[in-house]
C-alpha positions as CSV (number, residue, x, y, z in Angstrom):
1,X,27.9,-63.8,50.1
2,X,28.7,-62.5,46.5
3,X,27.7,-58.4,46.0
4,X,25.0,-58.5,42.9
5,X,24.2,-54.8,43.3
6,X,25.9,-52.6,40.6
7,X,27.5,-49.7,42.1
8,X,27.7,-47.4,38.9
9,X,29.3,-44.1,40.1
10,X,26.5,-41.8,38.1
11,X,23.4,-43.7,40.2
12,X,25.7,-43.3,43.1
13,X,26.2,-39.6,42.5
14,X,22.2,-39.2,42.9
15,X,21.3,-41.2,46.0
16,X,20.0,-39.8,49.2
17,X,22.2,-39.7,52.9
18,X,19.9,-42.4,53.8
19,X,20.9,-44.9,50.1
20,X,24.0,-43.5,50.3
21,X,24.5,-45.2,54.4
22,X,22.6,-48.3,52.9
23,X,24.7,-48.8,50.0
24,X,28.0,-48.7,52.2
25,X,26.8,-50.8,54.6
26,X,25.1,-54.0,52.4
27,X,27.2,-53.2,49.2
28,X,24.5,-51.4,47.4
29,X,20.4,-51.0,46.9
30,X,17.8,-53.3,44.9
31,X,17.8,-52.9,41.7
32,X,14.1,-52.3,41.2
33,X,14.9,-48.8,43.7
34,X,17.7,-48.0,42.0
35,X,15.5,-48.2,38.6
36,X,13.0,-45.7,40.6
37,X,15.1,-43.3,41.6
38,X,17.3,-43.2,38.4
39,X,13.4,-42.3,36.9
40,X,13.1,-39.4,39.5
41,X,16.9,-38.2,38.8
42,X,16.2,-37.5,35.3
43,X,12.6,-36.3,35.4
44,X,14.2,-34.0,37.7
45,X,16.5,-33.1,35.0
46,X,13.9,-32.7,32.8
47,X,12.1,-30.3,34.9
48,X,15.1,-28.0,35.5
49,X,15.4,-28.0,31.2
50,X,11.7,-27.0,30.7
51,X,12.0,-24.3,33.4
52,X,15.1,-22.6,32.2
53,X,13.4,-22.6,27.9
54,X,10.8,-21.1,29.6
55,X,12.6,-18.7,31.7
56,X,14.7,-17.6,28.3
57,X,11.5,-17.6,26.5
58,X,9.9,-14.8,28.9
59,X,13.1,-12.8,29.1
60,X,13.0,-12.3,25.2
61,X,8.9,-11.4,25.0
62,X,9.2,-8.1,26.5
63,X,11.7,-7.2,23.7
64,X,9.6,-8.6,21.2
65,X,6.9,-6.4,21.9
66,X,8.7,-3.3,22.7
67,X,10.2,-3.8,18.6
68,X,7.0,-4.8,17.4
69,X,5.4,-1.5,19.1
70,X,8.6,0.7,17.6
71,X,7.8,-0.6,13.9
72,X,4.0,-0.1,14.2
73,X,4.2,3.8,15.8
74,X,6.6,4.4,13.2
75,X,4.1,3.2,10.5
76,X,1.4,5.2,11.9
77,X,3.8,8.0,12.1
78,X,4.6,7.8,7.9
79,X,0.7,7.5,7.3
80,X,-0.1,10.3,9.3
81,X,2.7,12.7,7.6
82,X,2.0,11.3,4.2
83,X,-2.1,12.3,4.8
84,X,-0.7,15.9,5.7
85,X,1.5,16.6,3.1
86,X,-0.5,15.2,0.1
87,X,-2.0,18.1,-1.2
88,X,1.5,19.1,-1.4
89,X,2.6,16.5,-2.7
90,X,0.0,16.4,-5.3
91,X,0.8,19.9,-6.6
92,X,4.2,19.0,-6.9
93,X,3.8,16.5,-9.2
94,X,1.2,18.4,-11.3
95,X,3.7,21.1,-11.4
96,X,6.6,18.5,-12.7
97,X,4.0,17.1,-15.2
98,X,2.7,20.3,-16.5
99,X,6.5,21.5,-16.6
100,X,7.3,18.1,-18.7
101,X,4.5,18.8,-21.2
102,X,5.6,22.3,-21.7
103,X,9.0,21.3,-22.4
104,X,8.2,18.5,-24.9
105,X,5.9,21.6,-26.6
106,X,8.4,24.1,-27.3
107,X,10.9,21.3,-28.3
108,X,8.9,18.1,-29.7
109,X,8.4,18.7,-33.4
110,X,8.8,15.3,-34.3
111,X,8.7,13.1,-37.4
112,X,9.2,14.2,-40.7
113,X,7.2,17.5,-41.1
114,X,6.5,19.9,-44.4
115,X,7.0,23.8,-43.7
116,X,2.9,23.8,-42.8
117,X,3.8,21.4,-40.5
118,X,6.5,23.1,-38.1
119,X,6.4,24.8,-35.2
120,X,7.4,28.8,-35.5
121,X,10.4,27.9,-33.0
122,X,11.4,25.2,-35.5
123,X,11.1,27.8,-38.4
124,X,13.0,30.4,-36.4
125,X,15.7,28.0,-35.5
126,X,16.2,26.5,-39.5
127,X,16.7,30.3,-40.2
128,X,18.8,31.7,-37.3
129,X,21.4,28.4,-38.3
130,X,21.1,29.4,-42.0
131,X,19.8,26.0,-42.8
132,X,17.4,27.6,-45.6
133,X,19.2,30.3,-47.9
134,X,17.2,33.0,-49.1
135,X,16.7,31.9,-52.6
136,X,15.4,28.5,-52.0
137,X,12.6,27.0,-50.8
138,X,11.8,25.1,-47.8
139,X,10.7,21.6,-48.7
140,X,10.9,19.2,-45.9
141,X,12.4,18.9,-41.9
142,X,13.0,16.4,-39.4
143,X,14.4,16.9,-36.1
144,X,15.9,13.3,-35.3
145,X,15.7,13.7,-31.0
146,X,12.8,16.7,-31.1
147,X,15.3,18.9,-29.2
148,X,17.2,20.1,-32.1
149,X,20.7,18.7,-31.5
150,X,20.5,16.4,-35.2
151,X,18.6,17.8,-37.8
152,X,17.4,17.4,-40.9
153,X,16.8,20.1,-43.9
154,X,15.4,19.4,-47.4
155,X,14.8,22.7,-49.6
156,X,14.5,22.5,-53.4
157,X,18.3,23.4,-53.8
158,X,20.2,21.4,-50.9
159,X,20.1,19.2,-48.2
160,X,21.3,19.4,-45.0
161,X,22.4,18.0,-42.0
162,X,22.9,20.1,-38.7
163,X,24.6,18.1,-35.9
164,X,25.6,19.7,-32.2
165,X,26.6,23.1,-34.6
166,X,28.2,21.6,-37.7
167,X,26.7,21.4,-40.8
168,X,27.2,19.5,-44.0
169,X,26.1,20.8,-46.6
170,X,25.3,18.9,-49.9
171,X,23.8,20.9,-53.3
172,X,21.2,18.7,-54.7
173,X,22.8,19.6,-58.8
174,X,26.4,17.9,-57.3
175,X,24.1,14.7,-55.7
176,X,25.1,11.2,-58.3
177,X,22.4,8.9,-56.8
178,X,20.6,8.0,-53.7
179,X,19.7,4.8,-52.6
180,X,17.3,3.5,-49.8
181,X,17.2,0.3,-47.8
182,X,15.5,-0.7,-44.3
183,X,17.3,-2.0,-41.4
184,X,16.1,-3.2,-37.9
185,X,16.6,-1.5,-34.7
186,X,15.9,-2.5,-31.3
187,X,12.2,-4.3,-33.1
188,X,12.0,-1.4,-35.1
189,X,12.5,-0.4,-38.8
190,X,14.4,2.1,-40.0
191,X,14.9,3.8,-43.3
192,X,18.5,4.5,-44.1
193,X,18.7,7.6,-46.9
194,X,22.3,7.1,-48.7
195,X,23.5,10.3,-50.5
196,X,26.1,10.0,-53.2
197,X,27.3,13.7,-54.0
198,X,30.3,15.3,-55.2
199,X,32.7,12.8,-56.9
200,X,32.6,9.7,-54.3
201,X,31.0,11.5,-50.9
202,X,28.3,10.6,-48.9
203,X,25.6,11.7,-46.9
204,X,23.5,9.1,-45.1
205,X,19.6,10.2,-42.9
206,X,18.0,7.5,-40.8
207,X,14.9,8.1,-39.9
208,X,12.1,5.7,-38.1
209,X,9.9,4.0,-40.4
210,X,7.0,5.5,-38.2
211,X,8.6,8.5,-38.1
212,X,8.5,9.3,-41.9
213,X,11.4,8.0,-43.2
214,X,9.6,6.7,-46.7
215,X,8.5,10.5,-47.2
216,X,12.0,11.8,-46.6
217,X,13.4,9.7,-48.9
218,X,10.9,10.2,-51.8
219,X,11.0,14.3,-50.8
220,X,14.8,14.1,-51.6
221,X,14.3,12.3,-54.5
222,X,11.9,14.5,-56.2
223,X,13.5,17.4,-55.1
224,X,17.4,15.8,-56.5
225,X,14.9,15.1,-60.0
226,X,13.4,18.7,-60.4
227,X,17.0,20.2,-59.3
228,X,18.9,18.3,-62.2
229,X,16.5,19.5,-64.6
Protein backbone atom coordinates (compact mmCIF):
# COMPACT_ATOMS: atom_id res chain seq x y z
CA UNK A 1 0.00 0.00 0.00
CA UNK A 2 1.01 3.60 -0.95
CA UNK A 3 2.57 5.83 2.22
CA UNK A 4 0.02 8.99 2.47
CA UNK A 5 1.62 10.24 5.71
CA UNK A 6 3.99 13.24 5.22
CA UNK A 7 7.13 12.75 6.98
CA UNK A 8 8.31 16.49 7.12
CA UNK A 9 11.66 16.43 8.98
CA UNK A 10 10.52 19.69 11.46
CA UNK A 11 7.19 17.46 12.75
CA UNK A 12 9.57 14.67 12.94
CA UNK A 13 12.12 16.53 14.93
CA UNK A 14 9.20 16.95 17.71
CA UNK A 15 7.64 13.55 18.13
CA UNK A 16 7.75 11.46 21.20
CA UNK A 17 9.98 7.76 21.43
CA UNK A 18 6.59 6.30 21.23
CA UNK A 19 5.58 8.47 17.45
CA UNK A 20 8.89 8.31 16.68
CA UNK A 21 8.76 3.86 16.85
CA UNK A 22 5.25 4.37 15.17
CA UNK A 23 6.34 6.40 12.43
CA UNK A 24 9.19 3.93 11.45
CA UNK A 25 7.32 1.11 11.65
CA UNK A 26 3.84 2.13 9.52
CA UNK A 27 5.57 5.09 7.58
CA UNK A 28 4.28 7.83 9.59
CA UNK A 29 1.22 9.13 12.10
CA UNK A 30 -2.43 10.40 11.19
CA UNK A 31 -2.59 13.50 10.14
CA UNK A 32 -5.26 14.74 12.47
CA UNK A 33 -2.27 13.78 15.50
CA UNK A 34 0.27 15.13 13.74
CA UNK A 35 -1.93 18.53 13.50
CA UNK A 36 -2.24 18.08 17.49
CA UNK A 37 0.98 17.76 18.40
CA UNK A 38 2.42 20.32 15.89
CA UNK A 39 -0.29 22.67 18.21
CA UNK A 40 1.39 21.53 21.46
CA UNK A 41 5.11 21.99 19.89
CA UNK A 42 4.56 25.51 19.29
CA UNK A 43 2.43 26.54 22.27
CA UNK A 44 5.30 25.06 23.86
CA UNK A 45 7.39 27.45 22.08
CA UNK A 46 5.24 30.03 23.00
CA UNK A 47 5.50 29.36 26.58
CA UNK A 48 9.32 29.29 26.71
CA UNK A 49 9.11 33.13 24.79
CA UNK A 50 6.67 34.60 27.46
CA UNK A 51 8.82 33.08 30.29
CA UNK A 52 12.17 34.33 29.22
CA UNK A 53 10.34 38.55 28.43
CA UNK A 54 9.37 37.95 31.69
CA UNK A 55 12.39 36.70 33.17
CA UNK A 56 14.39 39.90 31.30
CA UNK A 57 11.62 42.00 32.46
CA UNK A 58 12.30 41.18 36.37
CA UNK A 59 16.05 41.31 35.98
CA UNK A 60 15.86 45.02 34.81
CA UNK A 61 13.05 46.23 37.76
CA UNK A 62 15.38 46.09 40.54
CA UNK A 63 17.65 48.61 38.55
CA UNK A 64 14.83 50.65 37.82
CA UNK A 65 14.10 51.33 41.19
CA UNK A 66 17.45 51.52 42.58
CA UNK A 67 17.87 54.78 39.72
CA UNK A 68 14.62 56.04 40.41
CA UNK A 69 15.51 56.04 44.34
CA UNK A 70 19.15 57.73 43.44
CA UNK A 71 17.36 60.68 41.45
CA UNK A 72 14.60 61.23 44.14
CA UNK A 73 17.27 61.25 47.45
CA UNK A 74 19.29 63.46 45.39
CA UNK A 75 16.33 65.90 44.90
CA UNK A 76 15.42 65.81 48.48
CA UNK A 77 19.08 66.33 49.17
CA UNK A 78 19.06 69.94 46.82
CA UNK A 79 15.73 71.03 48.64
CA UNK A 80 16.96 70.44 51.84
CA UNK A 81 20.40 72.42 51.25
CA UNK A 82 18.73 75.05 49.28
CA UNK A 83 16.08 75.62 52.57
CA UNK A 84 19.39 75.91 54.72
CA UNK A 85 21.29 78.22 52.89
CA UNK A 86 18.51 80.70 51.81
CA UNK A 87 18.96 83.31 54.16
CA UNK A 88 22.26 83.27 52.81
CA UNK A 89 21.53 83.24 49.77
CA UNK A 90 19.06 85.95 50.14
CA UNK A 91 21.70 88.43 51.62
CA UNK A 92 23.82 87.75 48.90
CA UNK A 93 21.72 88.94 46.43
CA UNK A 94 20.58 92.04 48.45
CA UNK A 95 24.15 92.77 48.87
CA UNK A 96 24.81 92.41 44.81
CA UNK A 97 21.62 94.60 44.24
CA UNK A 98 22.27 97.26 46.72
CA UNK A 99 26.05 97.20 45.36
CA UNK A 100 24.40 97.58 41.65
CA UNK A 101 22.33 100.55 42.73
CA UNK A 102 25.18 102.27 44.37
CA UNK A 103 27.28 101.89 41.42
CA UNK A 104 24.75 103.23 38.86
CA UNK A 105 24.49 106.35 41.72
CA UNK A 106 27.89 107.59 41.74
CA UNK A 107 28.14 106.99 37.87
CA UNK A 108 24.53 107.36 36.22
CA UNK A 109 24.05 110.95 35.45
CA UNK A 110 22.23 110.39 32.40
CA UNK A 111 20.52 112.38 29.64
CA UNK A 112 21.25 115.69 28.86
CA UNK A 113 21.51 117.66 32.11
CA UNK A 114 22.07 121.72 32.89
CA UNK A 115 24.77 122.54 35.63
CA UNK A 116 21.63 122.40 38.44
CA UNK A 117 21.21 119.22 37.12
CA UNK A 118 24.66 117.31 37.69
CA UNK A 119 25.85 115.33 40.12
CA UNK A 120 29.01 116.99 42.27
CA UNK A 121 31.15 113.88 40.87
CA UNK A 122 30.06 114.89 37.45
CA UNK A 123 31.06 118.62 38.29
CA UNK A 124 34.34 117.48 39.81
CA UNK A 125 35.12 115.29 36.90
CA UNK A 126 34.21 118.29 33.92
CA UNK A 127 36.81 120.34 36.02
CA UNK A 128 39.63 117.89 36.93
CA UNK A 129 39.66 117.05 32.77
CA UNK A 130 39.55 120.87 32.07
CA UNK A 131 36.39 120.46 30.15
CA UNK A 132 35.21 124.03 31.51
CA UNK A 133 37.95 126.93 31.45
CA UNK A 134 37.83 129.31 33.96
CA UNK A 135 36.43 132.19 32.10
CA UNK A 136 33.45 130.49 30.72
CA UNK A 137 30.44 129.27 31.76
CA UNK A 138 28.97 125.97 32.05
CA UNK A 139 25.93 125.65 29.93
CA UNK A 140 24.98 122.06 29.21
CA UNK A 141 26.40 118.05 29.79
CA UNK A 142 25.70 114.79 28.68
CA UNK A 143 27.49 111.72 29.64
CA UNK A 144 26.64 109.40 26.55
CA UNK A 145 27.22 105.63 28.67
CA UNK A 146 26.65 107.42 32.45
CA UNK A 147 30.17 106.09 33.27
CA UNK A 148 32.02 108.88 31.85
CA UNK A 149 34.11 107.24 29.08
CA UNK A 150 32.13 109.70 26.06
CA UNK A 151 31.20 112.94 27.12
CA UNK A 152 29.61 115.80 26.22
CA UNK A 153 30.47 119.68 27.29
CA UNK A 154 28.51 122.79 26.13
CA UNK A 155 29.79 126.15 27.92
CA UNK A 156 29.03 129.57 26.44
CA UNK A 157 32.53 129.70 24.65
CA UNK A 158 33.16 125.93 23.35
CA UNK A 159 32.07 122.62 22.96
CA UNK A 160 33.53 119.63 23.73
CA UNK A 161 33.87 116.17 23.36
CA UNK A 162 35.86 113.99 25.87
CA UNK A 163 36.33 110.35 24.65
CA UNK A 164 38.51 107.52 26.70
CA UNK A 165 41.04 110.80 27.48
CA UNK A 166 41.09 112.76 24.21
CA UNK A 167 39.50 115.70 23.74
CA UNK A 168 38.36 117.77 20.79
CA UNK A 169 37.97 120.85 21.33
CA UNK A 170 35.82 123.26 19.00
CA UNK A 171 35.43 127.33 19.92
CA UNK A 172 31.97 128.15 19.33
CA UNK A 173 33.32 132.00 17.31
CA UNK A 174 35.38 129.40 14.66
CA UNK A 175 31.78 127.08 14.37
CA UNK A 176 30.22 127.86 10.37
CA UNK A 177 26.85 126.10 10.84
CA UNK A 178 25.18 123.23 12.53
CA UNK A 179 22.72 121.09 11.29
CA UNK A 180 20.35 118.48 12.81
CA UNK A 181 18.61 115.45 11.51
CA UNK A 182 17.05 112.12 13.23
CA UNK A 183 18.00 108.68 12.40
CA UNK A 184 16.73 105.26 13.63
CA UNK A 185 18.54 102.93 15.91
CA UNK A 186 17.73 99.57 16.92
CA UNK A 187 13.48 101.11 17.12
CA UNK A 188 14.86 104.07 18.41
CA UNK A 189 15.41 107.76 17.43
CA UNK A 190 18.32 109.49 17.61
CA UNK A 191 19.30 113.10 17.10
CA UNK A 192 22.48 113.52 15.18
CA UNK A 193 24.19 117.23 16.10
CA UNK A 194 26.60 118.03 12.96
CA UNK A 195 29.28 120.76 13.74
CA UNK A 196 30.84 122.63 10.95
CA UNK A 197 33.95 124.61 12.54
CA UNK A 198 37.15 125.77 11.47
CA UNK A 199 37.36 126.00 7.58
CA UNK A 200 35.78 122.40 6.52
CA UNK A 201 35.94 120.35 10.07
CA UNK A 202 33.49 118.61 11.85
CA UNK A 203 32.15 117.73 15.06
CA UNK A 204 29.11 115.35 15.17
CA UNK A 205 26.95 114.49 19.05
CA UNK A 206 24.30 111.78 18.96
CA UNK A 207 22.27 111.67 21.53
CA UNK A 208 18.80 109.56 22.24
CA UNK A 209 15.75 111.34 21.35
CA UNK A 210 14.54 110.43 24.95
CA UNK A 211 17.69 111.23 26.21
CA UNK A 212 17.64 115.02 25.21
CA UNK A 213 19.09 115.17 22.16
CA UNK A 214 16.47 118.16 20.87
CA UNK A 215 17.78 120.24 23.93
CA UNK A 216 21.35 119.66 23.09
CA UNK A 217 20.99 120.68 19.84
CA UNK A 218 19.01 123.98 20.47
CA UNK A 219 21.60 124.61 23.67
CA UNK A 220 24.44 124.64 21.06
CA UNK A 221 22.65 126.63 18.85
CA UNK A 222 21.88 129.46 21.16
CA UNK A 223 25.01 129.28 22.71
CA UNK A 224 26.98 129.29 18.82
CA UNK A 225 24.21 132.61 18.22
CA UNK A 226 25.14 134.62 21.53
CA UNK A 227 28.94 133.63 20.94
CA UNK A 228 29.07 135.23 17.31
CA UNK A 229 27.54 138.28 18.55
Amino acid sequence: MANIHDRSPEIYGYLSPRHRSLNRQFGGIPARKRSRLEKQTNQRKKGKMNMENTTTGRSALPWLVGCGGLILLLCVAAVALFVMNVDKIEQSFGESLLGSFEEWGEWGDWGVQSPNEMSEKAIAFVEDEGLVKADETLLGYYDKYGDRTEVAVLTDGAIRYYKNGRVTDVPLKKVDAIKHHERENWGETVDVILIRYDGGKQMKVEVLETEGGATLYEMTKDAWKEAKR
